[in-house]
C-alpha positions in Angstrom: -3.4 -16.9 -21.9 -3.5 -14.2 -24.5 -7.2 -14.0 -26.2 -5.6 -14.2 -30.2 -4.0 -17.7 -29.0 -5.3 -21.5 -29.5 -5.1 -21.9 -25.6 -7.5 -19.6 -25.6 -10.1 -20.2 -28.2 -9.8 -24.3 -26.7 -10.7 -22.2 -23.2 -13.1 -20.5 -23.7 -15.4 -23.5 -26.2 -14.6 -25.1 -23.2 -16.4 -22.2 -21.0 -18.9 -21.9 -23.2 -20.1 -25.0 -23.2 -20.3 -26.0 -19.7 -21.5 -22.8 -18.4 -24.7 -23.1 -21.1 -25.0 -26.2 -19.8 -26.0 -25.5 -16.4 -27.8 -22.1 -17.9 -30.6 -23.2 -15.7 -29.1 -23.5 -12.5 -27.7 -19.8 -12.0 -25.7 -20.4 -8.9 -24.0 -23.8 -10.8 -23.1 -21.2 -13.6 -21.8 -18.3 -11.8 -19.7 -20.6 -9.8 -18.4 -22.8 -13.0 -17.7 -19.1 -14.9 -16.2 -17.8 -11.5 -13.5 -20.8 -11.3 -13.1 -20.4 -14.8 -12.1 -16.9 -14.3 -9.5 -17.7 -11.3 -7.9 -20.8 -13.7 -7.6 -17.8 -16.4 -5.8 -15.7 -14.0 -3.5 -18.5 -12.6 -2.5 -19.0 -15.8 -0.5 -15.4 -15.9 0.8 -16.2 -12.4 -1.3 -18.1 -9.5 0.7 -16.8 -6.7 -1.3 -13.6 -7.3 -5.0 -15.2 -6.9 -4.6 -14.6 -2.9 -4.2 -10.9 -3.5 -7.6 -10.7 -5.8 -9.1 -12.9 -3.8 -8.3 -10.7 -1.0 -9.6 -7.2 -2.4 -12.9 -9.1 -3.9 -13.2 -10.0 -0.5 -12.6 -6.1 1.5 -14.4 -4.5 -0.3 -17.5 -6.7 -0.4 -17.0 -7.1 3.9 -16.6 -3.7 3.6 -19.7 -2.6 2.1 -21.5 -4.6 3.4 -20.5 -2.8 6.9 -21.2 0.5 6.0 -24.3 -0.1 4.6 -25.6 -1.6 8.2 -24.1 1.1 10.0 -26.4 4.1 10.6 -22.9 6.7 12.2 -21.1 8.5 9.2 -17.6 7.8 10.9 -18.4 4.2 10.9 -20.0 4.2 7.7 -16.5 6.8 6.3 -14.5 4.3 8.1 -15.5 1.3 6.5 -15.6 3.2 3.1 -11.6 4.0 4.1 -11.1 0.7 4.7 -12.3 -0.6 1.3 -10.4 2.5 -0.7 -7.3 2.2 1.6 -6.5 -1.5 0.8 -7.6 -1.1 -2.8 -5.2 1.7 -2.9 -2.5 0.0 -1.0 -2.3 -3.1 -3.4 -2.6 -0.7 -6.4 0.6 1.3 -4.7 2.9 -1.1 -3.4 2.9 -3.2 -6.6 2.9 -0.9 -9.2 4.3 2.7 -7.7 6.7 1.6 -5.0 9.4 1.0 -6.8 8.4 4.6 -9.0 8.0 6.4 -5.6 11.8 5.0 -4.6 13.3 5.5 -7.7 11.8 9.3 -8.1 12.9 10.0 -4.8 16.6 8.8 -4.7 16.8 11.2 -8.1 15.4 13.8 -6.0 17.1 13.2 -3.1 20.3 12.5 -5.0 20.4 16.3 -6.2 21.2 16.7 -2.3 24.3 14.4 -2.1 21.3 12.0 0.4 21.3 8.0 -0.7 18.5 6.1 0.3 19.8 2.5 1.3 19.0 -0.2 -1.5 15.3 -2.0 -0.6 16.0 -5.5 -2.4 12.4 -6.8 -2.2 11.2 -3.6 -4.6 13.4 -5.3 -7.1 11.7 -8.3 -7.2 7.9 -7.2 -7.6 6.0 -8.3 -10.6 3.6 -5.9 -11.3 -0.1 -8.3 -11.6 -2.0 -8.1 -14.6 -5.3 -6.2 -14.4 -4.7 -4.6 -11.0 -5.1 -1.4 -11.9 -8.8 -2.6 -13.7 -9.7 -4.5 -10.9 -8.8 -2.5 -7.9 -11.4 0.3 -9.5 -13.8 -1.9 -9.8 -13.5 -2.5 -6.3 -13.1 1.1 -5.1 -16.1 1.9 -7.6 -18.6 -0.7 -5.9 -17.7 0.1 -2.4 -18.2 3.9 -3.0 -21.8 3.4 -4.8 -22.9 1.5 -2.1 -22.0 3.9 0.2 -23.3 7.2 -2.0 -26.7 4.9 -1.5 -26.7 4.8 -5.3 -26.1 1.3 -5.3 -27.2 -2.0 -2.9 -24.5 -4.1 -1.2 -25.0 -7.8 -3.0 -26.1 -10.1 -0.6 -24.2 -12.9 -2.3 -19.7 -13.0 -1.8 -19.7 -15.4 -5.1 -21.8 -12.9 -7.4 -19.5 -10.3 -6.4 -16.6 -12.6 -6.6 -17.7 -13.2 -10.0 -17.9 -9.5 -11.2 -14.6 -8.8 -10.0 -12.6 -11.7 -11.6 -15.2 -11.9 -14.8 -12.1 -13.1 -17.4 -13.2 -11.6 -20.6 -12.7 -8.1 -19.2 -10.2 -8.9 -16.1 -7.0 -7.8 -17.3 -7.5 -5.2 -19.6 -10.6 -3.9 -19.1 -13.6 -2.5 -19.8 -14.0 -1.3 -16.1 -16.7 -2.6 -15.5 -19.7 -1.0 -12.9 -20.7 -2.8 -10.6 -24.3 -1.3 -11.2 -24.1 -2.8 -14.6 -22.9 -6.2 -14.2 -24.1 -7.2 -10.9 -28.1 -7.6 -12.0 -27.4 -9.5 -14.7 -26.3 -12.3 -12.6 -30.0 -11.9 -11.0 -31.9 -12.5 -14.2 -32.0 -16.1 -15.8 -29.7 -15.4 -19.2 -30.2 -17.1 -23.1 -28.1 -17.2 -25.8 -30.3 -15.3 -29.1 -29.7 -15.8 -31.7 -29.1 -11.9 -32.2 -26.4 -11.9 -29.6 -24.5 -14.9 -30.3 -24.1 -13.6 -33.8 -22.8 -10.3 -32.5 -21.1 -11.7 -29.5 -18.9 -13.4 -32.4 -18.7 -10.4 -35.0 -16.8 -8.6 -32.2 -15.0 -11.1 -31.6 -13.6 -11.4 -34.9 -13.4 -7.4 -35.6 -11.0 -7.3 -32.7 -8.7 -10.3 -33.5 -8.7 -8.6 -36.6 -7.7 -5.3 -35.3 -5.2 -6.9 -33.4 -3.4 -9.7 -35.3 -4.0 -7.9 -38.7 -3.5 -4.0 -38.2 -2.2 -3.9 -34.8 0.9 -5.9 -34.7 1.7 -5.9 -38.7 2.0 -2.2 -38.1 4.0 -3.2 -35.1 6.6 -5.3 -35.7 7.3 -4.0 -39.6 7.3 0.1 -38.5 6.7 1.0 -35.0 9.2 -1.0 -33.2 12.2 -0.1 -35.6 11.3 3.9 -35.6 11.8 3.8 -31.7 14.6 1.7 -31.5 16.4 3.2 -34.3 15.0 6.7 -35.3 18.9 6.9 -36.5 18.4 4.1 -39.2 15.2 5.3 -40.5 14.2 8.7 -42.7 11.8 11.5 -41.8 8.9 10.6 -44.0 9.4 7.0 -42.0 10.1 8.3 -38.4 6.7 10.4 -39.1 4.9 7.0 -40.4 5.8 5.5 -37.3 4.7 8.2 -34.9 1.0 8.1 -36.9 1.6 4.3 -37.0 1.5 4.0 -32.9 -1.5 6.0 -32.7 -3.1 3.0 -35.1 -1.5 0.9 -33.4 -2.3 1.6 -30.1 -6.1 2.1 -31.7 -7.3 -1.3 -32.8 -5.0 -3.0 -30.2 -6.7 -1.9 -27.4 -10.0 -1.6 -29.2 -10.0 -4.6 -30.5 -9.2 -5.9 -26.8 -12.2 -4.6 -26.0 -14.2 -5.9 -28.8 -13.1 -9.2 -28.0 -14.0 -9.0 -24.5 -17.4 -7.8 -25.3 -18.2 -10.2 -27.2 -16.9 -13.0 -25.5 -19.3 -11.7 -22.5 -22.0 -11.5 -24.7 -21.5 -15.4 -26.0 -21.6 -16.0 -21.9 -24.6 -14.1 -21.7 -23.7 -10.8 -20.1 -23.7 -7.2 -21.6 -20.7 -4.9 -21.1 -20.5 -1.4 -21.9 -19.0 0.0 -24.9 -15.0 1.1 -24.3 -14.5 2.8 -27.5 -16.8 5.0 -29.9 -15.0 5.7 -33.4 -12.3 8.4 -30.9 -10.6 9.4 -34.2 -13.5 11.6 -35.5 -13.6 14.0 -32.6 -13.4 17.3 -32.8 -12.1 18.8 -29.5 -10.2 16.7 -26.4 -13.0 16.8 -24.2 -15.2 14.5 -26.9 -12.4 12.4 -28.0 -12.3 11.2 -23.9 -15.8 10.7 -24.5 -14.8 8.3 -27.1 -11.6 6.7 -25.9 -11.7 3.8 -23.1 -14.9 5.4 -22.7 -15.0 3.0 -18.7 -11.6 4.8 -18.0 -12.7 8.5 -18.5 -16.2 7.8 -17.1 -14.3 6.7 -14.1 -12.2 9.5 -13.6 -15.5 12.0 -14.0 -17.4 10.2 -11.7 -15.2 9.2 -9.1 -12.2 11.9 -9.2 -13.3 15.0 -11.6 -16.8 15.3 -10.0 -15.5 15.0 -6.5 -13.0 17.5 -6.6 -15.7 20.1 -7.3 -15.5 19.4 -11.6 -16.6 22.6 -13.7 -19.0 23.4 -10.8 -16.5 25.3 -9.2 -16.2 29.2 -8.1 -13.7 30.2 -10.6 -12.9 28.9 -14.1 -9.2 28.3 -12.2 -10.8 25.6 -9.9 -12.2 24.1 -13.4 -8.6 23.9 -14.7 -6.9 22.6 -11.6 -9.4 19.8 -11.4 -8.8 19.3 -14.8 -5.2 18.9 -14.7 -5.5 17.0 -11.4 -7.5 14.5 -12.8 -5.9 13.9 -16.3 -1.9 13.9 -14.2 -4.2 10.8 -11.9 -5.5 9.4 -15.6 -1.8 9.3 -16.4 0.3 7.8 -13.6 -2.7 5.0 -13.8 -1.2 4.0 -17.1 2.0 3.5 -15.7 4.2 3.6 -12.5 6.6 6.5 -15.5 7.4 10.0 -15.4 6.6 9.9 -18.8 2.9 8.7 -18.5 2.6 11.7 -16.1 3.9 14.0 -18.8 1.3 12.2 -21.3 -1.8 12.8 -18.5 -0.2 16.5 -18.2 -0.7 17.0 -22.5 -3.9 16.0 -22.2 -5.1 18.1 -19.5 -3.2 21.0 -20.9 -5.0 20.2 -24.1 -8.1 20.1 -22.3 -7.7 23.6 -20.4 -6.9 24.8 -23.7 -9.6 23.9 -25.8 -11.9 25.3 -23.1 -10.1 29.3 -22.3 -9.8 29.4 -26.2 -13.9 28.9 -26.6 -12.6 26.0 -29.4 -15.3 23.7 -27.5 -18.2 26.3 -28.9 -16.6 26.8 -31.9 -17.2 23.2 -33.0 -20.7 23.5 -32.6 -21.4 26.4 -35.5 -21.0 24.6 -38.5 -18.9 21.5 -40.5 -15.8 23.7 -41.3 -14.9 24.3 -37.6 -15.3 20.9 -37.2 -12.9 19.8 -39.9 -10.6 22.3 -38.6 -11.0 20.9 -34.9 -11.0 17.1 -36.1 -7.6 17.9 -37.9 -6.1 19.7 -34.2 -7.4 17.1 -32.2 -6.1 14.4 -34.2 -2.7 15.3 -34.8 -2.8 16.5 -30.4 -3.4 13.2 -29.8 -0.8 11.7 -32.2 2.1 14.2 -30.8 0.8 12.9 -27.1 0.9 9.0 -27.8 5.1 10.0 -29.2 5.7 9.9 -25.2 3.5 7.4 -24.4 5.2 4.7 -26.7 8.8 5.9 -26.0 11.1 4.4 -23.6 12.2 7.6 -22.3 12.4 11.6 -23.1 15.5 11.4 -24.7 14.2 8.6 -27.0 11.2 10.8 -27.6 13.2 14.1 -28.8 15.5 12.2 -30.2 12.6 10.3 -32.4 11.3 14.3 -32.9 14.4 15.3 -33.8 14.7 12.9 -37.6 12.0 14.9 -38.6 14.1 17.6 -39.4 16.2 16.0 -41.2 13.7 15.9 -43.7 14.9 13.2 -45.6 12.2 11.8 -48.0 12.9 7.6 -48.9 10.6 4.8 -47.8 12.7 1.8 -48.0 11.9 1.1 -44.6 8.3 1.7 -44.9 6.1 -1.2 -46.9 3.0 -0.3 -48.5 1.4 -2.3 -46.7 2.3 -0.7 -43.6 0.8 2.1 -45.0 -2.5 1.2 -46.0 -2.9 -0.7 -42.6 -2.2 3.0 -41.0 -4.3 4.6 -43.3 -7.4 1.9 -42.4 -6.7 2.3 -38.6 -7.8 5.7 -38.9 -10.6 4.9 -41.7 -12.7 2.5 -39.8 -13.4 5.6 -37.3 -15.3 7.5 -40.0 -16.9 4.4 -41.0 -20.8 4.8 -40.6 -21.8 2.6 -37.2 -25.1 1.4 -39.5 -22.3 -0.4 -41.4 -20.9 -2.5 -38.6 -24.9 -3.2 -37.6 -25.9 -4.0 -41.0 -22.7 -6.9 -41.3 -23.5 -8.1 -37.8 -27.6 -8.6 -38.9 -26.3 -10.1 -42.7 -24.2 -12.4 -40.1 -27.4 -13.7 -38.3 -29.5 -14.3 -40.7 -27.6 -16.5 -42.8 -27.7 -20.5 -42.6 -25.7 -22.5 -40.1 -23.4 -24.1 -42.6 -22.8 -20.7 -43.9 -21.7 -19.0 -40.2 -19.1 -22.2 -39.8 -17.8 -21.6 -43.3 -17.2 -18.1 -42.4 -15.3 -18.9 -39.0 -12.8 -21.1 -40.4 -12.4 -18.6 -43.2 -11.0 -15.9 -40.6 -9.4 -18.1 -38.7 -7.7 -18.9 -41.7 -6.7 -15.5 -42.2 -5.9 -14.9 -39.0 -3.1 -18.0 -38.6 -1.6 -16.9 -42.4 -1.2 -13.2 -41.5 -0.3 -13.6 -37.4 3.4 -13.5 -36.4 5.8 -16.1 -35.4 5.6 -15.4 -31.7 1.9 -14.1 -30.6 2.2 -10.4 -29.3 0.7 -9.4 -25.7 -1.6 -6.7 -25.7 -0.6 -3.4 -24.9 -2.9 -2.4 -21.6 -2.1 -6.0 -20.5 1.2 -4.0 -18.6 -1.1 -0.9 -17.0 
């Protein structure tokens, strides 16, 4: 049940209404919003409810354990137990068939064959697992840093764990965020349920118009045949995935937010205009802003972070933790690779003093906006790619240098162009059309609704395109 379809929109009125309606009996709503969520998930594929079902329940058993116990080995082994089976579910469904094949081309360099493991074959990789199992590990860990109380109450935590807006593609969600609200009676302002539904329709309009338009008439053909296309259009499509890639996954987001919000609950903000940054380390500050968090708080920090004895120790952990940021993507050498750029990037930027520089005046911050930008763009080439050989080879028609744009529609290009636009876009602007929103008549909102979703039907595609972080 994608968000940009009419299952969903007849879903979620559905949702909304009925869990508004028993607004005043919390434990009626988080139950109602909790079934909701597992009938959402069935949807992809109901054989996997058991297995979230499962880790929601661990790690709340789990913490709860080690928060009784007063002996750091029970209270670490408890902790292990709630990482371990996170970990182990993440693993066998999404890197065991990556661990077999990497090792048979290892091994096969040796003239060893390991025999053929036919159930491998057959795993479907679930949607969301790699959001949910952090969520998971995150909550288990708090609780046992003491930063964070075990909750008392299996649906509550149920009910952050499956929470459908944000279930399969994210925001991670902390546990120290969500899990209060559910404490506190909730109403539906005015305020919010206007922004609650200008997100929603800024990201169905980051998806369905800019995302898949871009798509379908530029991306797709440049990497399946760089051969048929020209330089000038090979280099469209490279800056075209990077839009792309952009307001599909931020307007994921946006859409989830904002569907939370018309529930009732706040999530925190996943992207933050990552365009205009002017080194590596601020545009992770910007980009799926509950990702990188995670990663500092729960893998960077541990590992020692920039607090280390040598400046080598910084770089290691650096490294370390962008290689980890990588293979989450995906179970691909070449989303290791991508995770290597980045912390190469990210070691760079700091040994060169480019991270200081920044900070003197607007010209080195042009200069650094330009470098990051275009970094980023190179490293998304090998994200999108099926392989390395269809990366070069993409690189490669650029020297060609060939110049027509028969393949490349003007609109194509002015949807690329405002991809990167709306990042330099004052965030007053997006407050002040969200306020405009609110305080006009009823009449007016409605009139407005069925204009967009006017829009959106005349300018969507024939066959309604998944999200891209729906396969991470």
């Amino acid at each position: 049940m994608l968000f940009n379809s009419i299952s969903f929109i007849i879903f979620f009125f559905v949702v909304f209404s009925v869990s508004w309606l028993a607004a005043n009996r919390r434990s009626l709503k988080h139950l109602l919003l909790f079934l909701s969520s597992l009938f959402f998930y069935g949807m992809w594929n109901p054989w996997y409810l058991p297995l979230i079902l499962f880790t929601t329940w661990i790690s709340w058993e789990s913490a709860r354990i080690l928060h009784r116990k007063t002996l750091a080995s029970k209270r670490k082994f408890w902790l292990g137990v709630s990482v371990v089976s996170s970990l182990g579910v993440l693993g066998v469904f999404k890197y065991a068939l990556f661990a077999k094949s990497s090792m048979e081309l290892l091994l096969g360099y040796a003239g060893i064959s390991i025999p053929e493991i036919a159930f491998l074959n057959k795993i479907v990789l679930p949607v969301g697992i790699s959001f949910y199992t952090f969520q998971t590990m995150s909550y288990t860990i708090d609780v046992y840093r003491g930063s964070l109380k075990p909750e008392p109450s299996l649906l509550n935590y149920s009910l952050y764990v499956s929470f459908f807006p944000q279930l399969v593609a994210g925001p991670i969600v902390r546990a120290s965020d969500f899990l209060p609200q559910l404490h506190k009676s909730t109403h539906l302002s005015d305020e919010n349920f206007s922004r609650g539904v200008f997100l929603v329709m800024a990201g169905l309009f980051k998806k369905v118009v800019i995302a898949d338009f871009i798509a379908i008439n530029l991306v797709d053909r440049v990497f399946l045949s760089p051969d048929m296309m020209s330089s000038v259009e090979v280099l469209m499509g490279i800056y075209g995935y990077t839009a792309q890639i952009y307001c599909d996954f931020s307007g994921y987001s946006d859409v989830a937010i904002g569907s939370a919000l018309l529930l009732g609950f706040k999530l925190g903000e996943n992207f933050n205009q990552p365009f205009r940054s002017a080194s590596l380390s601020e545009f992770w500050k910007r980009w799926h802003i509950s990702l990188s968090s995670w990663l500092r708080d729960y893998l960077y920090i541990p590992l020692g972070g920039s607090r280390t004895k040598t400046v080598t120790g910084t770089q290691i952990n650096l490294m370390i933790t962008m290689l980890l940021g990588g293979l989450w993507h995906g179970s691909a050498w070449k989303f290791v690779f991508w995770g290597a750029l980045h912390g190469a990037g990210l070691v760079l930027f700091r040994i060169t003093g480019f991270n200081r520089l920044i900070k003197r005046n607007a010209g080195w911050r042009i200069l650094g906006t330009i470098i990051t930008l275009n970094f980023v763009v190179f490293a998304f080439l090998f994200f999108r790619a099926s392989s390395f050989s269809n990366a070069l080879h993409v690189l490669s028609r650029i020297k060609a240098f060939t110049l027509t744009t028969a393949n490349l529609p003007w609109k194509v290009s002015l949807l690329i162009f405002t991809a990167y636009f709306i990042n330099f876009i004052p965030v007053s602007f997006g407050e002040t059309a969200t306020f405009i929103f609110q305080k006009r008549h009823t009449l007016i909102k409605i009139a407005v609704l069925v204009l967009f979703a006017f829009l959106i039907q005349k300018v969507s595609t024939a066959e309604t395109a998944p999200f891209i972080y729906f396969r991470f």
